[in-house]
N, C-alpha and C positions, 0 to 999 in steps of 0.2 A: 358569704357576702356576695355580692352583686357590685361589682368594679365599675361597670358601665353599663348608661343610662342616658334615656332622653330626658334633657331638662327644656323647658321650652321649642321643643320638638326637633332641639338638637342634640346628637347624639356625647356624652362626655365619658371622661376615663377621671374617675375619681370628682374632683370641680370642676376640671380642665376642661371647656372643649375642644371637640377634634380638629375645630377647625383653628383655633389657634396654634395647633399641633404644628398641621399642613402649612401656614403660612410662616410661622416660626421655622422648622426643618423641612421641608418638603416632604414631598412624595416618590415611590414607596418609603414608607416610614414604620418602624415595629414601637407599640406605644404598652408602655407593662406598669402596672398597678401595684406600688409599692406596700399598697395598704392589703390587698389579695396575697400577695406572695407571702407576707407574713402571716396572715391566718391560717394559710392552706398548711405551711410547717409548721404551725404552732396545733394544729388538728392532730396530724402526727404525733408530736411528741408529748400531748396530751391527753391520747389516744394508750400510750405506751408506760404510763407514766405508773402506773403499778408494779411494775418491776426494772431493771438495770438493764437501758437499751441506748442506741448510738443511730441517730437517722444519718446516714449517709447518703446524699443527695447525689443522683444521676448526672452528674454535669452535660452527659450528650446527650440532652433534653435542651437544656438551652445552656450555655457555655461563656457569655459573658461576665465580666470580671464583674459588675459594678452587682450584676444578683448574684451573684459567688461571694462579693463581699457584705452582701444584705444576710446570705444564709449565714456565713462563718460569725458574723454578728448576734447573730440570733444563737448561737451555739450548733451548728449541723458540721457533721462531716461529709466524706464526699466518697461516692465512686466512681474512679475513673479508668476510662478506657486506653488510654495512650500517654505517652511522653508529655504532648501539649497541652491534654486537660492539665496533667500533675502540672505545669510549669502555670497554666490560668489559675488552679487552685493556690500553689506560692504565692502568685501577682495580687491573687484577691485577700493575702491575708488567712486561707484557709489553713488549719493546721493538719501536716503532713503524718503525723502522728493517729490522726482522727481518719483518713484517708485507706477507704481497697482499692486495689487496684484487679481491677475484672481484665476480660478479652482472652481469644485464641491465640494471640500473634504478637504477645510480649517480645520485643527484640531484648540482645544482651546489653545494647547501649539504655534503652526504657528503663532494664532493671538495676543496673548498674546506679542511675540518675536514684531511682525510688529508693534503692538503700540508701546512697546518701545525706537522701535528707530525712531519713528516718519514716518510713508509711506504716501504717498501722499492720497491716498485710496485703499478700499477695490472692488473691482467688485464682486458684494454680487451675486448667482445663484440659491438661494432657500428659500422658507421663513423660515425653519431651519437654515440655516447659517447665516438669521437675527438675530433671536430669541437668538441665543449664541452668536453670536458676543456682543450685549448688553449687556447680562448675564456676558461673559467677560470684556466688558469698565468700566461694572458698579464696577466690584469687584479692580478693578485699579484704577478706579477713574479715568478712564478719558474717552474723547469721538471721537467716531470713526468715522473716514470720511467715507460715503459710496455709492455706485454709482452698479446702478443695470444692469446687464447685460441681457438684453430684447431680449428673442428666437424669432427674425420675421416672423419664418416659410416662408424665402425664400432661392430656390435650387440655390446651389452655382455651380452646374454644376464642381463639382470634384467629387474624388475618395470617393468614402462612408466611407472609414475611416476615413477623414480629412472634411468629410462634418458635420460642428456643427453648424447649423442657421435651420435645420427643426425639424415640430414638435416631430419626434419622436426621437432627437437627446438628451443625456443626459442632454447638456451645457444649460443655461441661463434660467429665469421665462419665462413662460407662455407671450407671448402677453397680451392676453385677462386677463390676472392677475397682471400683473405689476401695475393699477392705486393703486387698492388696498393694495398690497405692500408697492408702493410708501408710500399711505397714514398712513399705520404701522411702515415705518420709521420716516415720518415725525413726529410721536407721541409720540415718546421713545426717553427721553432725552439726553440718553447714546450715541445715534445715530445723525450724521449732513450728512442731504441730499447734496450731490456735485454732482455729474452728472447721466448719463444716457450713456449705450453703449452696441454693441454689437460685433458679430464676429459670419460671417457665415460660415469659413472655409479657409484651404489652398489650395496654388497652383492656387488661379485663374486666368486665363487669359482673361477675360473681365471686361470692369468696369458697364457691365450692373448692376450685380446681388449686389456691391457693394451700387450703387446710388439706385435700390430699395431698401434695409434695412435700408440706412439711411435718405430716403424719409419717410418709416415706423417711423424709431426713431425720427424725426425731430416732425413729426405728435405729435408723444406721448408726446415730453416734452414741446409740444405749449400750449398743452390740462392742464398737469400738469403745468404750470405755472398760465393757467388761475384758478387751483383751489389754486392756493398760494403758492405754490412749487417750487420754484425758484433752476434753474439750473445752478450751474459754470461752468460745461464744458460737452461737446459732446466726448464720444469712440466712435471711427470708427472703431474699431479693426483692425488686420491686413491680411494679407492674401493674398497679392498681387504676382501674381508666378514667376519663372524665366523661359528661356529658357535651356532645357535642351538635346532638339531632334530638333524638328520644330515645337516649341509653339512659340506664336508672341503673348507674354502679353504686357499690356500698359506699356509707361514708366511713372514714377514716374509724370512727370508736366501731362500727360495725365489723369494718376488717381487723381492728385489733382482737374484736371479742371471737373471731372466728380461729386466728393464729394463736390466742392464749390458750383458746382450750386447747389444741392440738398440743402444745407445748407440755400444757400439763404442770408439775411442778419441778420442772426443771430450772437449776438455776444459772444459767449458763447466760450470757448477756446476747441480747437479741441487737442483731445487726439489722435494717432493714433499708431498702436503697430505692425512694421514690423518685420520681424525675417531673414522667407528664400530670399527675396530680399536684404538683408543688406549680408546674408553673402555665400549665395548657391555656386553664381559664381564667391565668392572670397577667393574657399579652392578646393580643392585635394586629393584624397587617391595615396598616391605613394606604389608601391608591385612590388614584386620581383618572377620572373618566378620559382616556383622550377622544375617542368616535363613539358614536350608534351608528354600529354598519346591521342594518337590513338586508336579511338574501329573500332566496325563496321559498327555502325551506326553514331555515335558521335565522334567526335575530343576534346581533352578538352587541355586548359593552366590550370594548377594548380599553383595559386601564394600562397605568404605567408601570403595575407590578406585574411579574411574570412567574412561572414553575422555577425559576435562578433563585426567586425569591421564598418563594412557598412551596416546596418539591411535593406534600404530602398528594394532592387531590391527581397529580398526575401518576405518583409512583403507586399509591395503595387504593386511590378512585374514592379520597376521604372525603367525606361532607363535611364544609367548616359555614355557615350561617355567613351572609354577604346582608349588611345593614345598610340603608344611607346614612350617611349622617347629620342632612338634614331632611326630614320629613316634610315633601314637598306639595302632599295630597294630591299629586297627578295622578292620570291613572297607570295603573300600571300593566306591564306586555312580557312576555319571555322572551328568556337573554338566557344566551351562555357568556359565563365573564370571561373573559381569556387573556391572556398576554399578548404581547411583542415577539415573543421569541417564535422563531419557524419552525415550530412543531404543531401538530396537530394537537398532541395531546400537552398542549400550554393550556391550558385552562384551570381557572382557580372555582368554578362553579357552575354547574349544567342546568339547564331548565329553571332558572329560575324569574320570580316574579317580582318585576322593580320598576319602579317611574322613574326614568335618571334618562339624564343632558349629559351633553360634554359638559364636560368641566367640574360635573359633581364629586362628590367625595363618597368613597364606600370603606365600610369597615368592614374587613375578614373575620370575622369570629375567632376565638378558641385556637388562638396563633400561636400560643405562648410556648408549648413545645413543640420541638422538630422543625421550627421554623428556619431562624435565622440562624441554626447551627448547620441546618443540612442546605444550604444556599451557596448556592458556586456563581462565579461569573460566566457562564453560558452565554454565547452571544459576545461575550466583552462586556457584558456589563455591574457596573459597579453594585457593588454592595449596598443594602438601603441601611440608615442612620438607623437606629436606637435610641427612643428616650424612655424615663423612667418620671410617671406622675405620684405626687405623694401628695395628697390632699390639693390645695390648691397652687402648689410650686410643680415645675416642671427642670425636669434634670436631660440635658444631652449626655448619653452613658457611650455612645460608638458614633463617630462622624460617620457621614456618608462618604463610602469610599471614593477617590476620584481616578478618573482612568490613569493619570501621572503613575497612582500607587502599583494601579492593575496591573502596571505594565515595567515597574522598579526593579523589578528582579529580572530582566531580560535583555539580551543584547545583541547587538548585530554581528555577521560573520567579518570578518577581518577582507576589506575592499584589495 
């Protein structure tokens, strides 16, 4: 579906429009389409729906409670990376039970919290993070689910920062080490072997590079089963890209039809862990023009959102689509759009072509992950609000931070 759209040549998020958005919450503002987010996981699990599987949504894609509690609603679980997802996914209602927990850098307080409220498993990445996890089940008394996240050393054909399936990548055991692994989990009481998984990275737009890892993985837990190692369920992790310029990724039944065959007839329950496909092209940064500064070389819009706000264009040099949102039929000049903050590299969009005033309104495209989860206060500045459109109602899901908060946890040295 198609979230947004010009309706009399202004730009809307479901019936809403944007500008009612902007006068309503201001500016920077992140505006997410209730009605998208649900079909984008309902592709998924409709996708999957021929066999016994569990979508467990990315929460570090976008991390807000209010579509934490849209997914757990819908029936998804979750994988999350740290202490504070699990504690976002409790808040939202998400069941703990339904819940991986991935990451290099489980602390023993993290794992300690994720027994207690019972998670589905752990995606273990190092024979360290074995060794204490036990350490920690044992001292509880009780025993952890665990499921090893297996590096296949194959190129995911993305951006090196988001590429974690080769071998020189931090993420997952060793290929060539996991049997033995395995067999150290399988020997420590403290420990109950569940699956096998991996994740070679984001943003991909083929399902080549997919169906080889999990031809790799599929390999490994036929081998472990014949040494007695019985597996509940298959990670497929997730990774699957979106369109953002003129990328032509699979859709969701295409990427299932490519993962079932590899699978074959295995009947083990398929895990699978989307993030920026559930929610990339079902959000928005909405900003507000403050200058047209003219150089000699350079033309620039300076809005009020900045890289604090939208890290990706300065950290990965991502192209995200800069709309008006109202279509003014001026003509239009090149602009780089850039923020406030004093970097050079603030910028949310290069060379591009737009008729816009102070004062106008621009939508960021394709905002909806890695957005407002990777956003800091740089500069001191506050966080932008979050609302959530569902047809023709408008929901505030996160105030706009205000400097009082920015600044709550801080104090002065003793006069």
């Amino acid at each position: 579906m198609t979230p947004f759209g010009y309706r009399d040549r202004v730009l809307c998020a479901e019936s809403v429009p944007l500008e009612r958005i902007a006068a309503d919450h201001g500016t920077p503002c992140y505006v997410y389409s209730r009605a998208a987010l649900t079909a984008a996981y309902r592709s998924f699990d409709t996708a999957f729906a021929s066999r016994l599987h569990l979508v467990c949504y990315a929460v570090k894609a976008c991390s807000s409670i209010a579509i934490l509690d849209l997914l757990a609603r819908l029936g998804s679980g979750f994988d999350i990376v740290s202490g504070g997802e699990l504690e976002r996914v409790l808040a939202a209602g998400g069941d703990p039970g339904k819940t991986v927990f991935s990451g290099v850098g489980k602390s023993a307080t993290e794992m300690r919290r994720a027994l207690e409220v019972g998670i589905r498993c752990f995606n273990i990445e190092s024979e360290g993070e074995l060794e204490r996890l036990a350490g920690v089940a044992a001292k509880m008394n009780r025993t952890a689910p665990v499921s090893l996240r297996v590096n296949p050393d194959v190129d995911a054909n993305t951006h090196p920062y988001i590429a974690t399936g080769l071998k020189r990548n931090k993420f997952g055991v060793p290929y060539s080490e996991a049997p033995a692994l395995y067999r150290r989990a399988a020997a420590l009481p403290q420990l109950k072997v569940e699956g096998i998984g991996c994740h070679i990275g984001s943003q991909l737009t083929a399902v080549a590079p997919f169906a080889a890892a999990v031809q790799k993985i599929v390999e490994l837990a036929d081998r472990l089963s014949g040494e007695g190692i019985a597996l509940s369920h298959i990670d497929v992790g997730g990774g699957l890209g979106i369109r953002y310029r003129d990328e032509a990724p699979p859709s969701a039944a295409e990427y299932a039809g490519a993962l079932l065959h590899a699978l074959g007839q295995r009947r083990q329950t398929l895990v699978l862990e989307p993030g920026r496909a559930i929610t990339g092209n079902a959000g928005l940064l909405l900003t507000r023009v403050e200058y047209v500064k003219r150089g000699e070389e350079k033309n620039f819009v300076v809005v009020d959102a900045a890289m604090n706000d939208l890290l990706r264009p300065a950290l990965y040099d991502a192209w995200h689509d800069v709309l008006p949102v109202v279509q003014s039929g001026g003509t239009p000049e090149q602009y780089d759009v850039v923020g406030p903050v004093c970097e050079t590299g603030d910028f949310l969009a290069l060379d591009r072509s737009l008729a816009v005033q102070e004062g106008d309104l621009l939508a960021v495209m394709s905002a909806g992950a890695y957005g407002m989860s990777m956003s800091s206060n740089y500069n001191s500045r506050p966080r932008a609000a979050e609302v959530m459109v569902d047809g023709a109602a408008l929901h505030l899901i996160r105030n706009r931070e205000s400097v009082a908060a920015l600044m709550a946890g801080e104090m002065l040295l003793p006069r």
